[in-house]
N, C-alpha and C positions, 0 to 999 in steps of 0.2 A: 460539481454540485449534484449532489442525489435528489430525488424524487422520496421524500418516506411521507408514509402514511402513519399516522398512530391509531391505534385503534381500543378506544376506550379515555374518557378522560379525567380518571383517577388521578391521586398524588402523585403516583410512578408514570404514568403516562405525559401529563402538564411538563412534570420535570425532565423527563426526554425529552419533550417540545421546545423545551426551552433550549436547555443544552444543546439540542442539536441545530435548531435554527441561530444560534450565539456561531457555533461554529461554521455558518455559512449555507447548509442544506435548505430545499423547500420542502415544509414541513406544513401536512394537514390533518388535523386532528377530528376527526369523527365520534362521536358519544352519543349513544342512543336516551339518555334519558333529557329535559330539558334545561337541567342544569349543570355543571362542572361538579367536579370533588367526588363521586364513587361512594365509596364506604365515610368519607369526612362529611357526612350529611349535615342537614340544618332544618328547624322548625320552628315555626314563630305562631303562638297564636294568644291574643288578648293582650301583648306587651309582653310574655314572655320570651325566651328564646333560648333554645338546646342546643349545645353540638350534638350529633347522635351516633358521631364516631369516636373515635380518640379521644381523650378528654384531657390524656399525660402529653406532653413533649420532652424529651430526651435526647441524648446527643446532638444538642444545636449547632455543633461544627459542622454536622450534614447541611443543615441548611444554609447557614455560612457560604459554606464551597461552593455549594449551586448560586450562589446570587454573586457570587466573587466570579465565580465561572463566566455567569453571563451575562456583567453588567456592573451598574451600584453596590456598593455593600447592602447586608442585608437592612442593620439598623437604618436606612432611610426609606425602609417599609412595612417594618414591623415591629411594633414595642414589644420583644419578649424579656417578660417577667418572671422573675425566680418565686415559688413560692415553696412553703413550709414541707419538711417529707411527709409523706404519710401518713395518717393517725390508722395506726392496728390498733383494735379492740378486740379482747378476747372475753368470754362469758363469765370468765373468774372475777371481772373487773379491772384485770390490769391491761394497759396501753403501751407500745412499743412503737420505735421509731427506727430506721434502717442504721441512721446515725447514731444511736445506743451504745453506749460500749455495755454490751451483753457479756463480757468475761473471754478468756485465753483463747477459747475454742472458737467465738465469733471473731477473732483478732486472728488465727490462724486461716478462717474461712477465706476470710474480705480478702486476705495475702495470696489463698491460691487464687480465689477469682481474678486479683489483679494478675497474677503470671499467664493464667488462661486468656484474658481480655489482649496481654500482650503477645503471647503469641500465635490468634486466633485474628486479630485484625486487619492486622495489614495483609497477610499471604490468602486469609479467608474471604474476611466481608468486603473488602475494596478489589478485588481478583475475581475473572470469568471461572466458574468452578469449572473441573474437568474430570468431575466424576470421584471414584476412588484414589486418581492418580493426584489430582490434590492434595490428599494424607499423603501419600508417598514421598510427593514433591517435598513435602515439608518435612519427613522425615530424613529426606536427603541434604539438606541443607548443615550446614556447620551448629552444630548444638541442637540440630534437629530433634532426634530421636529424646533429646530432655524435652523438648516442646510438648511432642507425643504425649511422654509420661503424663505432663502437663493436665493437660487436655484429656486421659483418664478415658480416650473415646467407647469401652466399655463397660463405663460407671455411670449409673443412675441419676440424678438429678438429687433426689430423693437419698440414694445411698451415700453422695459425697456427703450431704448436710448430714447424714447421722453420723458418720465416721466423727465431725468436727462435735458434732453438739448433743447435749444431754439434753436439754428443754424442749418441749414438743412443742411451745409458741415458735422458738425459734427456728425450729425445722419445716411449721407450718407458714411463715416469714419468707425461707427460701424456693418451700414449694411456691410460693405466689408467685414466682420470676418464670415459671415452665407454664403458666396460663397467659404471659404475656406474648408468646407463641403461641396459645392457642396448642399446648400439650400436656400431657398427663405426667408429674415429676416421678411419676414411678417408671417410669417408661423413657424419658426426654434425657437427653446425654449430660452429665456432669458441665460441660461447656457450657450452659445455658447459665452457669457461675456468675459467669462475662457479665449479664445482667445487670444482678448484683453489685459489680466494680461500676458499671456506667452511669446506674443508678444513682451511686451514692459520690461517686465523682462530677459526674455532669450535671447534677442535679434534674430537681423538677419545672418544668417552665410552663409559660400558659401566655394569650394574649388575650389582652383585652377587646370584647369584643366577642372572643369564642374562638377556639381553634381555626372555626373555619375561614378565619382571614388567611391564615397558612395558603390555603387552596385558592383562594383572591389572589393574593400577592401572586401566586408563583404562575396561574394562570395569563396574568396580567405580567407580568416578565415574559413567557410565551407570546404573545402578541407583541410585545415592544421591538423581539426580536425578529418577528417577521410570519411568525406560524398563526396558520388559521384554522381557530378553534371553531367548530362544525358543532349544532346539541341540536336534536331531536331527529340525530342522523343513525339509524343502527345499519352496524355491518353483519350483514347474513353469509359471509363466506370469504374468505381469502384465497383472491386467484392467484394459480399457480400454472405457470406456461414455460414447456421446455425445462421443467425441473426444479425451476423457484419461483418465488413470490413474484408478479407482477402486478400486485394491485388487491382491490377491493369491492367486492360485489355488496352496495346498497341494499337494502329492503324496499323495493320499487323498482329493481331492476338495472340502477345506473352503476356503472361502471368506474370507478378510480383506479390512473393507473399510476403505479411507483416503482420505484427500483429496490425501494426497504420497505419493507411493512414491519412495524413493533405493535406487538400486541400485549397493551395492559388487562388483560381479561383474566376469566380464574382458567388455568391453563389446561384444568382438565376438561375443562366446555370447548376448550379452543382444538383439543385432540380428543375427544367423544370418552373420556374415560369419566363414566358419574356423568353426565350431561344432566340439566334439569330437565324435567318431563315437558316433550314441545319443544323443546330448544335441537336444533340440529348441529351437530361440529361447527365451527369454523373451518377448518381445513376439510378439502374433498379428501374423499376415499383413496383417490389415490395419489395423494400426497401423505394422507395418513398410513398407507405400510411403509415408506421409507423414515415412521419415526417411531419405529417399534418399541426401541429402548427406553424411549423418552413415556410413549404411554404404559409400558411397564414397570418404570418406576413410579409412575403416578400411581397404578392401581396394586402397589407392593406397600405406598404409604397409607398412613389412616389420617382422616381427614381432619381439622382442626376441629375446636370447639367451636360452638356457634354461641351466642349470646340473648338473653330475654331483659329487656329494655323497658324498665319506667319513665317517661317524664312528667316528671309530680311538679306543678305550681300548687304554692303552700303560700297561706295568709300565715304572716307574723315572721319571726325571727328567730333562728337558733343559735343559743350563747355557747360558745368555745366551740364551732364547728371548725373542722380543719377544713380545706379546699380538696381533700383526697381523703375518707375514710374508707377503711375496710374491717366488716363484720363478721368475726371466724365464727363456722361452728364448733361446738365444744368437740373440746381435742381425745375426749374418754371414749376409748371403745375404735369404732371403726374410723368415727372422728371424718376429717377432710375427705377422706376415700372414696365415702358412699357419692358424697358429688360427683368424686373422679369414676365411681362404675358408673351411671348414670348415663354421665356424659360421654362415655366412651365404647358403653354398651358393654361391661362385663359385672362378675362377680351379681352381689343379690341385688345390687338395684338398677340392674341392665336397663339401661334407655326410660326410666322413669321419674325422670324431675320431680314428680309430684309427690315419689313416696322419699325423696330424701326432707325428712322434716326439718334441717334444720342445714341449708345451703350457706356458704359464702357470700356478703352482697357488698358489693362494692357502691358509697356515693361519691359523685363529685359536684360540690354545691360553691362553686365561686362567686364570691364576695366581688359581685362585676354589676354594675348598678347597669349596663347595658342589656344585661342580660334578664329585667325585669322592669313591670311598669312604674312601682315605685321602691319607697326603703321599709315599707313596710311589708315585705313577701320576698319570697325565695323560688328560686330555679331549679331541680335536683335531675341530674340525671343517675338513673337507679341500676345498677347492669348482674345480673346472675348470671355466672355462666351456665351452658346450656346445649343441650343434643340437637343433631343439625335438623332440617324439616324431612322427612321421609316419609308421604302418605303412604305408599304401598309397599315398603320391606323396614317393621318395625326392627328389625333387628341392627339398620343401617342411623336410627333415630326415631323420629317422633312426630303424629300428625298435627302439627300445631294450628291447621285449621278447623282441627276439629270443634262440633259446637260448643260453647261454651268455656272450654280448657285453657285458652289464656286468660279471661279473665278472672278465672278462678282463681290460676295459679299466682297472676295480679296481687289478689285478694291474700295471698297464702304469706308471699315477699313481703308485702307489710307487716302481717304479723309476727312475721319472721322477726324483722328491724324495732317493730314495737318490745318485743318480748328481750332485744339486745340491748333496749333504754334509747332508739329513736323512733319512738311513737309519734308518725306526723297522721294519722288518721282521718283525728277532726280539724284538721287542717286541709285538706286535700281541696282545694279549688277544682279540679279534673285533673285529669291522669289521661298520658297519653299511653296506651300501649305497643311494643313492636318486638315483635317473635322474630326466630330467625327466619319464617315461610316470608315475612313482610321485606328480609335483609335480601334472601335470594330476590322475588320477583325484584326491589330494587336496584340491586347492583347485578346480578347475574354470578353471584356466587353460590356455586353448587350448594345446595341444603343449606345455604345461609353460613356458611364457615368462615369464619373473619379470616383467616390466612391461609384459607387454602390449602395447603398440609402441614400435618403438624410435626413435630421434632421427634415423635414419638417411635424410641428405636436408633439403635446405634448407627445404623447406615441412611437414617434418613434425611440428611440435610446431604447425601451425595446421589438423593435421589430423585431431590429437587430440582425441575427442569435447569437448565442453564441456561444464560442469557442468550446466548446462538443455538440457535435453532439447528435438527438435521438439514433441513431446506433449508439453500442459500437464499439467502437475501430478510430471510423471516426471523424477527427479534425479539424475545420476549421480557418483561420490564412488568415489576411491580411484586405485591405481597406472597405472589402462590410461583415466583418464580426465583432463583438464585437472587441473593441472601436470604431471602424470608419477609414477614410480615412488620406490621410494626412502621411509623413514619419513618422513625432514622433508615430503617433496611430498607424501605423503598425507594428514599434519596439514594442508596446505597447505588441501590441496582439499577436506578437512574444512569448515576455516574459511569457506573460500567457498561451499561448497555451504549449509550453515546459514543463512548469511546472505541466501544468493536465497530463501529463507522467510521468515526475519525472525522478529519476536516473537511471542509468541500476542497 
């Protein structure tokens, strides 16, 4: 029986606790804020109530496995619900759905994403990545080098869907699959196809309630199993004695010691590459030269998108709302792009949110009578994506504390959705606002970036830390670490992180 500490207690971290205390270890979980779930946040105020993370679920086999893993099936602690795909709206007036038969070339699309989904799965996302040799490996395999082709590793995200398609909705369709990573489809590898196939295969799920029972349940599975969930405990350093991890230095001084330490944090705080302003590594200095590679490839990637958050309580009702819309900007001219320089800080609207007039907004307004005080008002969570916080090197992002600039830009996202045909205005109860400056001080993610790095660039998902650490004993689990972001990839990496321990 090992000694591990988790550190952090996110969806990828809970789900290591679980798994690994199922498997026999003593397992303590530490989380500096005072409640569980990370980025799967929660807010309630007047009878309303928000997830203010995720709002989609997808491949619910991940969750499955974990709860199969460590106990009960999952259905006897979570009603997940199928709901409708997504309602696209584009400013011509026409609506699209993933499920569409859009014509030849969206029927040859969905066919490569499914070869990509198949042969990217299993050897990829369920597997400790090992860098480059990964591709290799797979190329070495029996019918490997077709997989390769497959997979297209330096083709666009953006380039594959034009190759297939003439319709710029439907190319702006695909590009939305490279922001569920948290990356630019100009830039993010053709793989990210995979999506696509998961999406429309696995559908879309939701619980009643609000996502964030997800993060109950799986918490409360960690406890059944034996792990002790620690909140308003932060780790300011991971000790390292004799060459590996031994434990965990408190914020007050106390010492935890362990034989594994997993750290669900954003990985480049955990190795000082982008650190938040005030924030110190978690790992000392001189444990940080023997993982040169690892912060090298951190600081060779560009950082994910960050996100700007409405929660609107709205008096009255809206007829024929889907549970998931999305509001394109008009496709003429630079169209989607201008969001993506923005966000990513190039071309003319480099790091400026404000001057892109007319952004992508995504709502998700479930029909969950939990989620509001009575049937006559609505819930919305409102999300534009968004450049990460960066008070002092605009060119890295955007000072989003600056005075006045969120709510303005508040003000701007309504008008946006007014002028798309959902004018909730004089309806507005209050509005919660939350920038990505609000996401970082929350969770401890660098500039606020939902996933930590993004896919952007052919070699960057072999750039993404791996669950094993250069330090022995030191494990890393969750969105900014091998698979990637995203609930299913952080069960993912759950899975595989646990399993580089093994049994007691």
């Amino acid at each position: 029986m090992a000694r591990v500490i988790v550190v952090g207690a996110g969806l990828g971290g809970l789900a290591a606790a679980a798994r690994l205390a199922a498997l026999g270890h003593d397992v303590t979980v530490c989380e500096q804020a005072d409640t569980v779930g990370g980025k799967l946040g929660w807010f309630e105020r007047d009878g309303f109530a928000f997830d203010t993370g995720p709002s989609l679920l997808t491949w619910p086999d991940q969750l499955r496995r974990l709860f199969a893993a460590t106990g009960s099936p999952l259905e006897e602690h979570l009603d997940l619900r199928p709901v409708a795909p997504t309602d696209h709206r584009f400013t011509d007036g026409s609506r699209l759905h993933l499920d569409d038969d859009l014509g030849p070339g969206w029927r040859r699309l969905l066919e490569r994403a499914r070869r990509i989904w198949d042969a990217t799965e299993g050897p990829f996302l369920s597997r400790p990545l090992h860098g480059a040799r990964t591709l290799a490996a797979l190329a070495a395999r029996p019918g490997g080098l077709h997989d390769v082709a497959t997979i297209a590793p330096g083709t666009s995200l953006r380039a594959l869907a034009q190759a297939h398609l003439d319709d710029p909705r439907h190319v702006a369709l695909v590009d939305r699959m490279a922001t569920y990573t948290g990356s630019d489809p100009r830039r993010a590898p053709a793989a990210l196809a995979s999506v696509l196939h998961l999406e429309l295969t696995g559908g879309s799920w939701y619980v009643p309630g609000g996502l964030r029972r997800v993060v109950d349940a799986v918490a409360d599975r960690a406890r059944e199993r034996g792990a002790r969930v620690l909140t308003g405990e932060r780790v300011e350093e991971v000790l390292v004695e004799g060459g590996r991890a031994a434990g965990v230095r408190l914020a007050g001084g106390r010492h935890l010691a362990a034989d594994v330490v997993v750290v669900n944090a954003d990985a480049s705080a955990l190795h000082g590459v982008r650190t938040p302003p005030g924030q110190r590594p978690l790992l000392p200095p001189s444990a940080r030269r023997g993982t040169r590679g690892a912060r090298a490839g951190l600081a060779a990637t560009t950082p994910s998108l960050s996100g700007f958050v409405l929660l609107l309580a709205l008096r009255g009702r809206t007829p024929g709302l889907a549970h998931h819309t999305v509001l394109f900007p008009p496709l003429e001219g630079a169209g989607y792009d201008d969001e993506f320089d923005a966000v990513f800080g190039s071309g003319r609207r480099r790091g400026r949110p404000s001057a892109v007039p007319e952004p992508a907004v995504y709502v998700s307004a479930p029909d969950d009578p939990a989620l509001r005080p009575d049937d006559g008002s609505e819930a919305w969570f409102v999300l534009v994506n968004a450049p990460r916080h960066s008070p002092h090197d605009p060119r890295a992002g955007v000072d989003w504390r600056a005075g006045g600039f969120a709510q303005a830009y508040a003000d701007h996202v309504l008008a946006v959705m007014a002028r798309r045909g959902l004018d909730v205005r004089d309806r507005v109860l209050w509005r919660e606002v939350r920038t990505p400056a609000d996401l970082e001080r929350a969770t401890g993610s660098v500039g606020g970036s939902i996933y930590g790095s993004s896919s952007n660039g052919a070699r960057a998902a072999f750039l993404r830390p791996a669950n094993r650490s250069r330090v022995p004993g030191l494990l890393l689990v969750g969105g900014s670490s091998h698979p990637g972001g995203g609930i299913p990839l952080v069960l993912a990496s759950a899975a595989i992180t646990s399993g580089l321990v093994g049994p007691a």
